[in-house]
C-alpha positions as CSV (number, residue, x, y, z in Angstrom):
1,X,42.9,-16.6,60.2
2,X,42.7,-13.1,61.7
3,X,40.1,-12.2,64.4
4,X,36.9,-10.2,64.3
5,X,37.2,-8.0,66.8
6,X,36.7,-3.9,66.6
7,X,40.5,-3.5,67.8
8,X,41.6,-5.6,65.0
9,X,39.4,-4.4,62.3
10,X,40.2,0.1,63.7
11,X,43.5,-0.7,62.8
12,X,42.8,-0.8,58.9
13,X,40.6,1.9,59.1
14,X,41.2,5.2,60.9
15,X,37.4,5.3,62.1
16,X,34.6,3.5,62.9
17,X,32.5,5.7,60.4
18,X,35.2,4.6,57.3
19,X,35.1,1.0,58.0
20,X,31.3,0.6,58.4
21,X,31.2,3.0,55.5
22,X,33.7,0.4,53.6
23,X,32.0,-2.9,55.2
24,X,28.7,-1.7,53.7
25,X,29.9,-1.2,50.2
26,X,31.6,-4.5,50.0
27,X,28.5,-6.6,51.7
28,X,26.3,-4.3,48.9
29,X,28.7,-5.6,46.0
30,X,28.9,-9.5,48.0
31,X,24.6,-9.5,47.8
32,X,24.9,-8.8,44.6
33,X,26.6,-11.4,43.5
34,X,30.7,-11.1,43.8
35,X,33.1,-13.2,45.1
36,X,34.4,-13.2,47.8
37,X,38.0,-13.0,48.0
38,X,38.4,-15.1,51.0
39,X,38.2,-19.0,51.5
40,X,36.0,-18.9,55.2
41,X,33.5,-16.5,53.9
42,X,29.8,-16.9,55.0
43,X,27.3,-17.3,52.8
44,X,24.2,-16.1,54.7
45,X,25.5,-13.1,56.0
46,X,27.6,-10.7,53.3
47,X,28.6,-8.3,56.3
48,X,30.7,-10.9,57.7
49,X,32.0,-11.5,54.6
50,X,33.2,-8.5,54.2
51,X,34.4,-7.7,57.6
52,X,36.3,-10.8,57.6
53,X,38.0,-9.4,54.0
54,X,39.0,-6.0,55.5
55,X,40.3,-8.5,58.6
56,X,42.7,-10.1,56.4
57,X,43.5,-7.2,54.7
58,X,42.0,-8.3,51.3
59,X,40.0,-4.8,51.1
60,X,42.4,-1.6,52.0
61,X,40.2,1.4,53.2
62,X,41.7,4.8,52.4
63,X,39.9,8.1,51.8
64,X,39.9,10.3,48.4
65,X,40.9,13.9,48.8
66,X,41.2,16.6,46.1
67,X,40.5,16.4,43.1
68,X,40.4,12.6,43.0
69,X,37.8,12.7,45.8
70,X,35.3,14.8,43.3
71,X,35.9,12.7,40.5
72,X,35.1,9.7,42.1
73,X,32.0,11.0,43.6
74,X,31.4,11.9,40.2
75,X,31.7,8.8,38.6
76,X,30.0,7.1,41.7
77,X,26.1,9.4,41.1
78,X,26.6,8.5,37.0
79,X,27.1,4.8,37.5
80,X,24.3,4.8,40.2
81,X,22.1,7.0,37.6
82,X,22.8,4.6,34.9
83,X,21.8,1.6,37.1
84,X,18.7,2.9,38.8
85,X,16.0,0.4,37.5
86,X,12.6,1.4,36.8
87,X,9.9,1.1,40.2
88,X,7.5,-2.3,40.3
89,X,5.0,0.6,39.6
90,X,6.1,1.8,36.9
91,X,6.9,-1.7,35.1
92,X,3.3,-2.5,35.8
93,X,2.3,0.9,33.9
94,X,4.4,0.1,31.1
95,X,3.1,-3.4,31.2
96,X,0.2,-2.6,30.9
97,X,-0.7,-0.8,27.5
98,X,-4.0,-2.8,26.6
99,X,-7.2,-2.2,28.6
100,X,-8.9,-5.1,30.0
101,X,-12.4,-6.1,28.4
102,X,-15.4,-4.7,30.7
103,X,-16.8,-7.6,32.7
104,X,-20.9,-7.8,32.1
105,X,-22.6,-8.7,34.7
106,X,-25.3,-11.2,34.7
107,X,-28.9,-9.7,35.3
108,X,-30.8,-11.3,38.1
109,X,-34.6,-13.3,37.0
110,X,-37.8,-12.1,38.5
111,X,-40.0,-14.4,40.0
């Protein structure tokens, strides 16, 4: 098993920026329900997962330049586009098409 240590983990990325950048995106995709491609992962904390996966060299960081580097971009705003659900505000709004009944309210008796 390889260490967790900042040493260990710089030497698969060139920066700090790229491999928090590339720890992120893994943890995201880990949260959401992938597997992890290691056998020690840990299941409360997807960061580790995935810090222990770039430590054992499971996930290679390298950065897109060019044209590449655009088309991936590209293809990362449609995909997020496509998967942005709908606000808890507006699935209430939709939820709600009927109007409620009026509640009457119950005249008090004069003595």
């Amino acid at each position: 098993m390889t260490e967790l240590t900042i040493d260990n983990l710089l030497t698969k990325a060139k920066n700090k920026f790229l491999l928090v950048n590339a720890a992120a995106g893994r943890a995201k995709q880990i949260a959401e329900g992938s597997l992890p491609y290691v056998d020690n992962f840990d299941p409360t904390n997807a960061v580790i997962t995935a810090l222990r996966e770039i430590a054992a060299d499971k996930i290679r960081i390298k950065v897109l330049t060019g044209p590449a580097a655009k088309k991936a971009a590209q293809e990362l705003i449609v995909a997020e586009a496509e998967s942005v659900a709908p606000s808890a505000l507006e699935r209430l709004a939709k939820g709600k098409e009927k109007k409620a009944a009026p509640v009457k309210k119950k005249e008090k008796k004069k003595k």
